[in-house]
ROLUMMAR-857125 format. One record per residue (C-alpha): residue number from 0; residue in three letters; x, z negated, y. Coordinates in steps of 0.05 Angstrom, whole numbers. Each point is the difference from the previous one (the first is absolute). Example, Ala and Ser with C-alpha at 12.3 -4.5 7.8 and 13.67 -1.06 7.14 Angstrom:
@num 0; residuo ALA; u 246; w -156; v -90
@num 1; residuo SER; u 27; w 13; v 69
//
This chain:
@num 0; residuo UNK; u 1437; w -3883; v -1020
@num 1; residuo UNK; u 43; w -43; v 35
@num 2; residuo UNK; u 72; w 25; v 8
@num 3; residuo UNK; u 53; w -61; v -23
@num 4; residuo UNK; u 59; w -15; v 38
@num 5; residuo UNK; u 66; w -10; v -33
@num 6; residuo UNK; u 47; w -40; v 49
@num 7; residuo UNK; u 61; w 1; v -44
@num 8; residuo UNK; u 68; w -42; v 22
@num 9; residuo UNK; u 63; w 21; v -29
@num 10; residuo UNK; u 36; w -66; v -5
@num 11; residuo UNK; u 68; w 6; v -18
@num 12; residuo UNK; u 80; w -27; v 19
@num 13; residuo UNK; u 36; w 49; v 22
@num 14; residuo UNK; u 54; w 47; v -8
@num 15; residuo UNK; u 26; w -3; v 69
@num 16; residuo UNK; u 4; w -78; v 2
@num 17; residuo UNK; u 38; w -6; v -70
@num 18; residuo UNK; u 45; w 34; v 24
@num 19; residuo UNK; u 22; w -41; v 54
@num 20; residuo UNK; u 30; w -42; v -48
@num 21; residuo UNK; u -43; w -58; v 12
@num 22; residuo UNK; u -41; w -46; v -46
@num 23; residuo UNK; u -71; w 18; v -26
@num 24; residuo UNK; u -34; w -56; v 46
@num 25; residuo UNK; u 29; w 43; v 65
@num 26; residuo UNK; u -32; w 62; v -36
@num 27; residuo UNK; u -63; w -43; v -7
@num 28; residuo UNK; u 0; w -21; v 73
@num 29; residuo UNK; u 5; w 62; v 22
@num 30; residuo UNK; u -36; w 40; v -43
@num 31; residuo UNK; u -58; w -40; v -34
@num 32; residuo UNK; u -2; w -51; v 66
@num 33; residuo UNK; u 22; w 49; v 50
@num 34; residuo UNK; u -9; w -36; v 55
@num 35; residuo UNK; u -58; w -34; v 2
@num 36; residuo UNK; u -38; w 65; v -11
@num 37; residuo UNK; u 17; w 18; v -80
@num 38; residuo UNK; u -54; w -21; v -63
@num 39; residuo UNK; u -14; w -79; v 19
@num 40; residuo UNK; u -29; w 31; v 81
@num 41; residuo UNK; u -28; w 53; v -36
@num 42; residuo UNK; u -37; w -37; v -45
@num 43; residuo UNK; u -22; w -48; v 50
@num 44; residuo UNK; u -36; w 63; v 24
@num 45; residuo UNK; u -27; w 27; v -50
@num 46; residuo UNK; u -29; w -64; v -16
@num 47; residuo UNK; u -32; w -8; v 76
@num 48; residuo UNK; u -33; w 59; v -16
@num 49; residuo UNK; u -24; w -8; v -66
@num 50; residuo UNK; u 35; w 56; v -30
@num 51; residuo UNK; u 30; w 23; v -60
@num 52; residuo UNK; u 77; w 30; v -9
@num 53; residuo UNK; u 41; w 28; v -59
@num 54; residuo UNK; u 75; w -17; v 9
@num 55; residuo UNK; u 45; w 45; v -54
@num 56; residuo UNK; u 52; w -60; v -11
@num 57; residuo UNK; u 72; w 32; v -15
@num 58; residuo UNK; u 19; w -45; v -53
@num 59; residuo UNK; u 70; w 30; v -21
@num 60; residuo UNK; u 44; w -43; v 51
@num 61; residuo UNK; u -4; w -52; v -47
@num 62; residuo UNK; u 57; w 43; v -44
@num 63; residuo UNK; u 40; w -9; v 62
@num 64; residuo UNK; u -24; w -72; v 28
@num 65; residuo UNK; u -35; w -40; v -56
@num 66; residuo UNK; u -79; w -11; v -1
@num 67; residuo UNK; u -3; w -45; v 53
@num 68; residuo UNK; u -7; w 53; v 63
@num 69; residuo UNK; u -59; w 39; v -45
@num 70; residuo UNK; u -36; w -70; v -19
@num 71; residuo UNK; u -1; w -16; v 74
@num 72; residuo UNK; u -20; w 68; v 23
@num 73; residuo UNK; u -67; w -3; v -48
@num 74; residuo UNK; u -25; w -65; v -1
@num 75; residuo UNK; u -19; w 4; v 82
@num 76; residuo UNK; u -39; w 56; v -20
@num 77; residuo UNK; u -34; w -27; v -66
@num 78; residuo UNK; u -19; w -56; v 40
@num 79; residuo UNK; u -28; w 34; v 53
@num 80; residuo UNK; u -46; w 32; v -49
@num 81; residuo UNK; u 28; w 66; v 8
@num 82; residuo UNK; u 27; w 47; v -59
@num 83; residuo UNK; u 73; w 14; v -24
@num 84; residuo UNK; u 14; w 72; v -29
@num 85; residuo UNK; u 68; w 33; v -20
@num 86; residuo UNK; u 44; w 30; v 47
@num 87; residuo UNK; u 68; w 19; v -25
@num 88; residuo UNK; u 69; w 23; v 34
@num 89; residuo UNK; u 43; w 27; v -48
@num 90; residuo UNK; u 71; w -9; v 29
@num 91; residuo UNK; u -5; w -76; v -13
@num 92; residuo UNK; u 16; w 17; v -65
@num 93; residuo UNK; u 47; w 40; v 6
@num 94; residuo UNK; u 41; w -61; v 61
@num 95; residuo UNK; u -10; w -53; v -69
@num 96; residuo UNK; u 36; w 52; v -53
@num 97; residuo UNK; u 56; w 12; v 59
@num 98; residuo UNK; u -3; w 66; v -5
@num 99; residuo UNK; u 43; w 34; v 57
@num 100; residuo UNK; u -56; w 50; v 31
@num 101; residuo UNK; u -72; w -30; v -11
@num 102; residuo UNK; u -61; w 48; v -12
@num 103; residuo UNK; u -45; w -20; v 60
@num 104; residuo UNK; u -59; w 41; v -31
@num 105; residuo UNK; u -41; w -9; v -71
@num 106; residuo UNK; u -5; w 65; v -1
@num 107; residuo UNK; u 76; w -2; v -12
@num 108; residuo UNK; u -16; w -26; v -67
@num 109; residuo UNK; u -15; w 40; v -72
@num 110; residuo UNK; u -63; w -11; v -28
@num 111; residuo UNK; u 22; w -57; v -36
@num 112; residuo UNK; u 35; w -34; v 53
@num 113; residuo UNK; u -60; w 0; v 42
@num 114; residuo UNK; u -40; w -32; v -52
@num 115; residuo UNK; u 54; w -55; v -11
@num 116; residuo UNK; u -1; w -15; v 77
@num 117; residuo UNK; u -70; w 4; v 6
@num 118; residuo UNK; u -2; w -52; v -60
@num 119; residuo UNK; u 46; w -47; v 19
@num 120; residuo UNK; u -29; w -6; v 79
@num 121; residuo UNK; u -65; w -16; v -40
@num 122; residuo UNK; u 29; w -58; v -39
@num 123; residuo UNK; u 42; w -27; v 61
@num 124; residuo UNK; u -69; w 3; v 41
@num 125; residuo UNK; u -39; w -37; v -57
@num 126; residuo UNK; u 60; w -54; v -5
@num 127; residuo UNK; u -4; w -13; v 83
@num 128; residuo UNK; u -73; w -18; v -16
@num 129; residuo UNK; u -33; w 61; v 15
@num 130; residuo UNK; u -59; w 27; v -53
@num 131; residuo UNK; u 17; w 66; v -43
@num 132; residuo UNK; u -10; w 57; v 57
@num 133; residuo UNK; u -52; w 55; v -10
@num 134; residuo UNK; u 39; w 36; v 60
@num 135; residuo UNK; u 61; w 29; v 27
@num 136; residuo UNK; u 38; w 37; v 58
@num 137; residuo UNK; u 59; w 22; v -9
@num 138; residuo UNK; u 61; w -12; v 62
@num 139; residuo UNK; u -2; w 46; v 40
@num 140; residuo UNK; u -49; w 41; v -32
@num 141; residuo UNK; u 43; w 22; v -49
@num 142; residuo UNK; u -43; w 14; v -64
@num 143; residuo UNK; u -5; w 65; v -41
@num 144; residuo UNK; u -45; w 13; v -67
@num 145; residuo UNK; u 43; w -42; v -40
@num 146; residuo UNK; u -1; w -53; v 41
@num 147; residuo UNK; u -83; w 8; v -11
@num 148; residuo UNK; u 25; w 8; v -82
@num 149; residuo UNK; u 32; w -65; v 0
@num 150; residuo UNK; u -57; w -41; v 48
@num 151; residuo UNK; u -53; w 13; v -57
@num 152; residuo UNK; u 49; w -10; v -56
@num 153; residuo UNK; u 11; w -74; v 27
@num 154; residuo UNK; u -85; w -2; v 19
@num 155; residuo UNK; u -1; w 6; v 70
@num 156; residuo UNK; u -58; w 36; v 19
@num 157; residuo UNK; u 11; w 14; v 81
@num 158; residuo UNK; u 55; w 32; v 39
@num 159; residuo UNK; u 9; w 7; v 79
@num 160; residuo UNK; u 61; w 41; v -5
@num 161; residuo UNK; u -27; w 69; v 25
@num 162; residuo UNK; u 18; w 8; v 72
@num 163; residuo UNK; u -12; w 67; v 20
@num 164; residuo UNK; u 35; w -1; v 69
@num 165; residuo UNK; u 62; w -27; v -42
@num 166; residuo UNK; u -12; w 72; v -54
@num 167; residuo UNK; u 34; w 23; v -37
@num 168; residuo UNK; u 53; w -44; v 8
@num 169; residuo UNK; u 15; w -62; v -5
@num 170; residuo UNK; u -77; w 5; v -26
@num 171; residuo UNK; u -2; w 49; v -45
@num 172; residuo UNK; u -58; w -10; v -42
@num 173; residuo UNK; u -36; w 66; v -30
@num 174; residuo UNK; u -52; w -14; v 60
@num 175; residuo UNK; u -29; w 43; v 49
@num 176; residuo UNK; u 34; w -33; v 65
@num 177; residuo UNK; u -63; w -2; v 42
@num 178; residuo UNK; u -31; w -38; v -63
@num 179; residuo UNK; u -36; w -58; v 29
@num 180; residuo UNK; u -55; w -20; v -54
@num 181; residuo UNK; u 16; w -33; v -55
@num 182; residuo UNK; u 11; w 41; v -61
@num 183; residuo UNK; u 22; w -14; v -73
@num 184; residuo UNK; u 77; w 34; v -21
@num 185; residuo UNK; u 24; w -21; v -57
@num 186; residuo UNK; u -40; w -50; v -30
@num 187; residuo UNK; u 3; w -43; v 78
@num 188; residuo UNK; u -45; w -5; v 49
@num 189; residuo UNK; u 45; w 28; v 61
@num 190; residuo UNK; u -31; w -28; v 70
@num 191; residuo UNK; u 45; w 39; v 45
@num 192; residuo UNK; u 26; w -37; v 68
@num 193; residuo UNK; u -47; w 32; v 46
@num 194; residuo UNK; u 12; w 54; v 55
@num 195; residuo UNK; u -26; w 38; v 67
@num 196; residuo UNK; u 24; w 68; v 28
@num 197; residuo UNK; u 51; w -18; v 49
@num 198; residuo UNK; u 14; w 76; v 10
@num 199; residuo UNK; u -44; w 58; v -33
@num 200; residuo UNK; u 39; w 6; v -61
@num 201; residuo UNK; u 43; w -69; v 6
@num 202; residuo UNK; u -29; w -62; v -27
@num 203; residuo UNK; u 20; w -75; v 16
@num 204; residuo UNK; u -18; w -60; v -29
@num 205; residuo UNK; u -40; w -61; v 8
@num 206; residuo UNK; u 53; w -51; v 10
@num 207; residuo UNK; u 4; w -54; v 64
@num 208; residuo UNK; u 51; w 17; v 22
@num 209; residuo UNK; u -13; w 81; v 4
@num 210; residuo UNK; u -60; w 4; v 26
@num 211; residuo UNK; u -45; w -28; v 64
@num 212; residuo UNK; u -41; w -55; v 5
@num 213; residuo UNK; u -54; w 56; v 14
@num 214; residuo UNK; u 24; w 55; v -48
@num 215; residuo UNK; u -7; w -60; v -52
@num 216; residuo UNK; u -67; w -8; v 26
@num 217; residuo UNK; u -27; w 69; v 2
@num 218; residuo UNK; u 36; w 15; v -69
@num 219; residuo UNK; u -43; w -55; v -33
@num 220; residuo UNK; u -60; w 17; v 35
@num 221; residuo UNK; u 10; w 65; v -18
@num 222; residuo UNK; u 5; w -21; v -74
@num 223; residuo UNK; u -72; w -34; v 3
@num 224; residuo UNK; u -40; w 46; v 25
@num 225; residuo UNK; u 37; w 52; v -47
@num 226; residuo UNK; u -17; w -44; v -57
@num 227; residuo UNK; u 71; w -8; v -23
@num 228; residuo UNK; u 6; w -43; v -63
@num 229; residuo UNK; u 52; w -46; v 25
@num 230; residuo UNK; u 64; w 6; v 64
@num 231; residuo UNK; u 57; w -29; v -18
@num 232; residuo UNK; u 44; w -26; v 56
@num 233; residuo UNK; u 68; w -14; v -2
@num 234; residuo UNK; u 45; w -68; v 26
@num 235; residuo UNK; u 65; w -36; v -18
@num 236; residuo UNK; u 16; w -68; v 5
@num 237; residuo UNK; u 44; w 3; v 63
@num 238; residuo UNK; u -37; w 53; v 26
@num 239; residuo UNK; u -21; w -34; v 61
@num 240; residuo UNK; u 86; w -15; v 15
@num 241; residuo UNK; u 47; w 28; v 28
@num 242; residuo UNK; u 44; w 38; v -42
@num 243; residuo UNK; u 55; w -60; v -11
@num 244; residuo UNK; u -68; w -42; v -18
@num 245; residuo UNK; u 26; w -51; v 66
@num 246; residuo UNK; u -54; w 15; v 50
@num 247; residuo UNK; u -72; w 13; v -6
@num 248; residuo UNK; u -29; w 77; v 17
@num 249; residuo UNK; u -54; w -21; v 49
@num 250; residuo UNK; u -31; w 61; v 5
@num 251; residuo UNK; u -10; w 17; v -83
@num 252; residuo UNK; u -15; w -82; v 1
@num 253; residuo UNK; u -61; w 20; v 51
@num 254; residuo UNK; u -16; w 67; v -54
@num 255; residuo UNK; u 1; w -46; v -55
@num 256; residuo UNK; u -45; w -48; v 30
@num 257; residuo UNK; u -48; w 59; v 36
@num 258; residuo UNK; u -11; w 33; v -69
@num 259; residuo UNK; u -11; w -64; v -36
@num 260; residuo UNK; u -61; w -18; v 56
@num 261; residuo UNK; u -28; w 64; v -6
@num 262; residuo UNK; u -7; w -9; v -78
@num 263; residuo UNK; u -32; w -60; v 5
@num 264; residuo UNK; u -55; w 32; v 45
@num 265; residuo UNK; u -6; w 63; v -43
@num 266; residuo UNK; u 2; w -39; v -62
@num 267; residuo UNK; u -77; w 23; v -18
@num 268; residuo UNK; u 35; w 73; v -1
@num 269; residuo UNK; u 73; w -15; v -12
@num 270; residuo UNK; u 11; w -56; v -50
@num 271; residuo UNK; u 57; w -23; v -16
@num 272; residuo UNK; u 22; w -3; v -75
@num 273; residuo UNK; u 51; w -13; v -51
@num 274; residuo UNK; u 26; w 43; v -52
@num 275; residuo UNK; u -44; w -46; v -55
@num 276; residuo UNK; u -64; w 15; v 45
@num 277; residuo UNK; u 5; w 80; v -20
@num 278; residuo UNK; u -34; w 1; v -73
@num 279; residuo UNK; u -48; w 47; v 29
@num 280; residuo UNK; u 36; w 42; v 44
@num 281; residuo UNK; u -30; w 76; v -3
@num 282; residuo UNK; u 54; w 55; v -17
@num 283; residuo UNK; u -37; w 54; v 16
@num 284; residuo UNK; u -12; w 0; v 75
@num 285; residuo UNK; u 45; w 34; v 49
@num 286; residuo UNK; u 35; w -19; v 61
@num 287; residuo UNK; u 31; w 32; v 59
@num 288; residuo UNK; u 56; w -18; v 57
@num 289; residuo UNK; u -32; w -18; v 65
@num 290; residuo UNK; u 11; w 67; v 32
@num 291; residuo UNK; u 58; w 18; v 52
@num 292; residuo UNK; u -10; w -26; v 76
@num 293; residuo UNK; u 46; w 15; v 52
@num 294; residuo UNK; u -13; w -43; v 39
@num 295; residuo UNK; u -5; w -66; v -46
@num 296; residuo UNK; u 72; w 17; v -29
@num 297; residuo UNK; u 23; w 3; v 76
@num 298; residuo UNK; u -27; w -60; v 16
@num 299; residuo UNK; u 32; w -32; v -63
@num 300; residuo UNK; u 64; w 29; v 27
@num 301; residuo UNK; u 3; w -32; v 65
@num 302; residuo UNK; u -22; w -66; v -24
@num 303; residuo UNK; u 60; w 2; v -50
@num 304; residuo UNK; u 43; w 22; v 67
@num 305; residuo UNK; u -21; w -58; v 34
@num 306; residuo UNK; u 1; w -51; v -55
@num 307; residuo UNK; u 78; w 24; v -6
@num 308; residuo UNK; u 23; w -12; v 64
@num 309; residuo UNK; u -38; w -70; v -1
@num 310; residuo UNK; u 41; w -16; v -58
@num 311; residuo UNK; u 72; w 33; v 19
@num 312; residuo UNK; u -14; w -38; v 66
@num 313; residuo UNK; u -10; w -67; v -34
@num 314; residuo UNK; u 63; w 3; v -40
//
């Protein structure tokens, strides 16, 4: 059995550049764009490599902006042949209502709210041309059992929420945190965001930016020969940025690119998929961290070190 690879791109506006005051296309620049290095580059990418990507599209700007940012955000990716799924930050809401404090977190939401955020994301995805999602992450992580309730009240039938480096809070699903196979809670298939041992005991996740280009490596390698069901690996859309979205991150533009050639020539044991591609996805096999190294996390450590004082040096 072949273990499935999940490369899964947050794609989102931001918090950070709203509130700069500026007007949605600077928060697309620098956030969707992001120098060269956001969603069109990394679609260029994928597509050199013949690979397939999930991007969770946050739809709920459009309360704040109009639909325009969220059309132009998923038709790159629709016609790059790669899929759309739901992503969701709830305090876009909360900026379009005015309300003084906003609740950055679904899980700041009763039952019902959830499921009336969770619905109207859906229909603002569907209107910026995407098809009805089967999937979902929540921003940030931030999903409990309701927020499970209310995904297969509406008919999704995946979530990517779990996170268990980010338990029990902000994810705080009713989920063993070293969960890593995919499990059904609720009436969802949950495909947790998957993890190694950074420390015995202390788990971190498989996101770009986190981890090594050989932790990444050794993680998925791991997962194949462990007969993992599917790894799920984590991105954003400015990712590969700095953090004002202005200059690209050459060294997590070099990660991106490593990981994406080794795919390619691992793709008889690591396949990429999409969420669609899972009808027969087995919920009954387990899957473990990659076990604690030493010296792998050091070596992540000084590479971080050095890729720091590269970039403080540039600015």
């Amino acid at each position: 059995m072949k273990c499935r690879v999940l490369l899964t791109v947050d794609t989102e506006l931001t918090w950070g550049h709203y509130a700069r005051g500026g007007p949605w296309r600077e928060n697309f620049a620098r956030a969707y764009e992001a120098a060269g290095v956001g969603i069109p580059y990394q679609l260029g990418i994928l597509a050199g490599h013949g690979l397939k990507a999930c991007f969770f599209v946050d739809p709920m700007p459009a309360l704040v902006y109009g639909i325009e940012p969220i059309w132009r955000m998923v038709r790159p990716i629709l016609e790059a042949g790669q899929e759309v799924q739901l992503h969701l930050h709830s305090f876009w809401h909360d900026l379009a209502e005015g309300r003084a404090e906003p609740r950055y977190e679904l899980t700041d939401f009763d039952p019902q709210g959830q499921r009336d955020l969770i619905r109207t994301a859906r229909d603002l995805l569907v209107e910026a041309g995407a098809s009805l999602p089967v999937a979902f992450r929540s921003g940030s992580y931030a999903a409990d059992d309701s927020t499970l309730d209310a995904l297969a009240a509406l008919g999704l039938r995946y979530d990517s929420s779990h996170n268990g480096s980010h338990h029990p809070w902000p994810s705080a699903l009713s989920i063993a945190p070293a969960q890593c196979a995919p499990v059904e809670h609720r009436g969802i298939v949950e495909i947790p965001v998957s993890q190694i041992e950074d420390k015995v005991g202390r788990l971190r996740h498989l996101q770009l930016c986190a981890l090594s280009s050989a932790e990444l490596r050794q993680a998925l390698l791991h997962a194949a020969r462990h007969r993992h069901p599917v790894t799920t690996i984590v991105s954003h859309s400015f990712e590969l940025a700095s953090r004002d979205g202005l200059r690209p991150n050459h060294a997590l533009r070099r990660r991106f690119e490593t990981l994406c050639a080794f795919l390619a020539e691992q793709r008889n044991n690591l396949p990429t998929a999409h969420f669609t591609d899972l009808d027969d996805l087995p919920l009954d096999r387990s899957a473990a961290p990659l076990p604690a190294n030493a010296l792998r996390r050091a070596d992540r450590m000084v590479q971080q070190l050095w890729s720091n004082a590269i970039y403080e040096r540039r600015l």
